[in-house]
N, C-alpha and C positions, 0 to 999 in steps of 0.2 A: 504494500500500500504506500502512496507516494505521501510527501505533506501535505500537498492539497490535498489528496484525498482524504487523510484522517482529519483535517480542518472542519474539509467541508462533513464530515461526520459527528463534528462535536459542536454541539450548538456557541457552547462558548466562545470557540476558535471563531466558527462560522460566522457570525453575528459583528464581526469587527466590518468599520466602515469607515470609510469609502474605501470602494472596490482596492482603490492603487494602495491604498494604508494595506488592504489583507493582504493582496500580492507580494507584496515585499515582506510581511511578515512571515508567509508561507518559503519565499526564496530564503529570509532568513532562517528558518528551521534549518531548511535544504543544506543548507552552506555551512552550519554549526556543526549541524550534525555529520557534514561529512569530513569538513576538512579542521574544525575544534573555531571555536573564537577567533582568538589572537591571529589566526593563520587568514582569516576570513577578511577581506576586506569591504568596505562601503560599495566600490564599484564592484567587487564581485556577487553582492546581492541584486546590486538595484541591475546589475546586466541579468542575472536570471530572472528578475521580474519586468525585464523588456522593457527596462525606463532609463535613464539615462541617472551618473551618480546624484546630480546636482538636483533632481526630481524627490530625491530618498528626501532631503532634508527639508520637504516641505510637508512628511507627516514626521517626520521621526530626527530631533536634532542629532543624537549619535549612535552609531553603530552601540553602545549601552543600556541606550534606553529602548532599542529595538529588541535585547535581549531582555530586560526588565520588561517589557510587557507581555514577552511570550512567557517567564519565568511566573509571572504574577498570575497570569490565567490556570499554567499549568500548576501551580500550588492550591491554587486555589479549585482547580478541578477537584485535586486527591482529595481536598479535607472532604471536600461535600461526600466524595465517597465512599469516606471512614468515617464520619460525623454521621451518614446517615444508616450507614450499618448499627456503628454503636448503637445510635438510637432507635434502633429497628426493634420486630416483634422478636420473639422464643427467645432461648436459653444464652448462655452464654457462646455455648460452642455454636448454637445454628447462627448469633452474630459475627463470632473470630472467624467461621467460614465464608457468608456472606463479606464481610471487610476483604479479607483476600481474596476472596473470587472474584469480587468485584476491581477491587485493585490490580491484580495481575493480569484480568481479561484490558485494564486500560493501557497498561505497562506495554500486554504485545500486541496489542491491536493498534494502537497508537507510538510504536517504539522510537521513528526518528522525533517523536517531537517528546516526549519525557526523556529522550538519551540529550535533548540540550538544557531541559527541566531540571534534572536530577544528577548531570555530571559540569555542567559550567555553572557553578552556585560561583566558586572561587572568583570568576570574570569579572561580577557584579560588583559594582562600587559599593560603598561601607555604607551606606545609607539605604541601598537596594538592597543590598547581600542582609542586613540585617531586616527588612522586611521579611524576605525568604525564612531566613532562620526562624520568624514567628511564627508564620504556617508553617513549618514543618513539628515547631512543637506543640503547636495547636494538632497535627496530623497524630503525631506520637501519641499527646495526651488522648484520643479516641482508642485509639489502639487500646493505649495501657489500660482505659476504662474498663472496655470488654475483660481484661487478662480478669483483673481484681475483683469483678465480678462473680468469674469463674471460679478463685481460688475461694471469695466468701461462699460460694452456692456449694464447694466442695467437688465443683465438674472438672476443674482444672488440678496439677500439683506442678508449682510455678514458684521454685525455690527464690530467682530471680525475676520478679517483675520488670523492674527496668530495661534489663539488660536481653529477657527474652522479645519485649517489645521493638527493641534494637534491633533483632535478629530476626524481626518477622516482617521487618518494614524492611531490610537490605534485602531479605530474601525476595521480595515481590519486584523492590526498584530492577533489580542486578537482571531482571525477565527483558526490560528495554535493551541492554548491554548484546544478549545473545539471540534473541530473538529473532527467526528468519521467515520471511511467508513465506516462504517455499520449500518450508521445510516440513515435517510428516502430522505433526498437530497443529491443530487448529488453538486461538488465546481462548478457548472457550474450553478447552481440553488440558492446556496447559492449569488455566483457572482452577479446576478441578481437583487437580495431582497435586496443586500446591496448599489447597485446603484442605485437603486427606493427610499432607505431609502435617503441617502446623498444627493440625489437632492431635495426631500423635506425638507430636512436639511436647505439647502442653500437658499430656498423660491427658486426653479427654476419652469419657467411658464412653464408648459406644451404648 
């Protein structure tokens, strides 16, 4: 799936406007994720979004804030969909599976755009980078909710709280990292395997 295409799949991405603002945002995905930040220049986005460089800087003044607001969207996609797990119906364990299924199926269904979400945080200026780090602890504390839950309900044995939250959140991101469509699962399958895995993780009784 290309970035336009998972863009145009995500309402949040989709919904950016005017057309030339999303085009470039989309080429900017393209170009982070292929070739990293730093290596990426202004004209090498705004020539994939078929505009000339000097066109990029009448929606977007720097190559940073064009990554700030893919960064912002993409942060803000995850909490909704750990935020709305946690908050969701059943047990503890049918929420820690829903969080991850749902998380992981966005991880590979959406991989080039959470591989520039989830691995250029460092890119971002002190004052973006620290927005990020709020959603992501905003993201955590979801997680960790369901764990403690689990451990009061007696469904989970979850010696570490923190730290297994730590390990349940790298386990879903690292799915962007390796992720191939063309390879023999589907993120809907993947999604799966990796909430079978995390419940056994947690000692959850069947």
């Amino acid at each position: 799936m290309s970035a336009a295409q998972e863009i145009d799949e995500d309402q949040p991405w989709g919904e950016v406007a005017p057309d030339a603002a999303r085009r470039l945002l989309v080429a900017a995905v393209e170009a982070f994720a292929e070739r990293g930040y730093h290596a990426t220049t202004t004209r090498d986005i705004a020539g994939r979004a078929g505009m000339s460089p000097a066109a990029l800087y009448i929606h977007y003044k720097t190559k940073e804030e064009l990554l700030h607001r893919i960064s912002t969207i993409g942060h803000e996609k995850a909490l909704r969909i750990l935020s709305s797990a946690a908050d969701g119906p059943g047990s503890a364990a049918d929420r820690l599976a829903q969080a991850v299924r749902s998380f992981v199926v966005w991880h590979a269904g959406h991989h080039t755009t959470a591989r520039v979400v989830q691995y250029e945080l460092d890119a971002l200026g002190e004052e973006h980078r620290a927005e990020a780090v709020q959603l992501r602890r905003q993201c955590d504390a979801a997680v960790r909710r369901i764990l403690n839950d689990g451990v009061e309900s007696g469904e989970f044995v979850v010696p570490d709280v923190p730290g297994t939250t730590l390990a349940v959140l790298s386990l879903c991101i690292d799915v962007a990292r390796w992720f191939n469509t063309a390879g023999r699962r589907t993120p809907e399958e993947v999604g799966e395997s990796y909430a079978d895995l995390v419940l056994r993780m947690v000692g959850a009784k069947k």
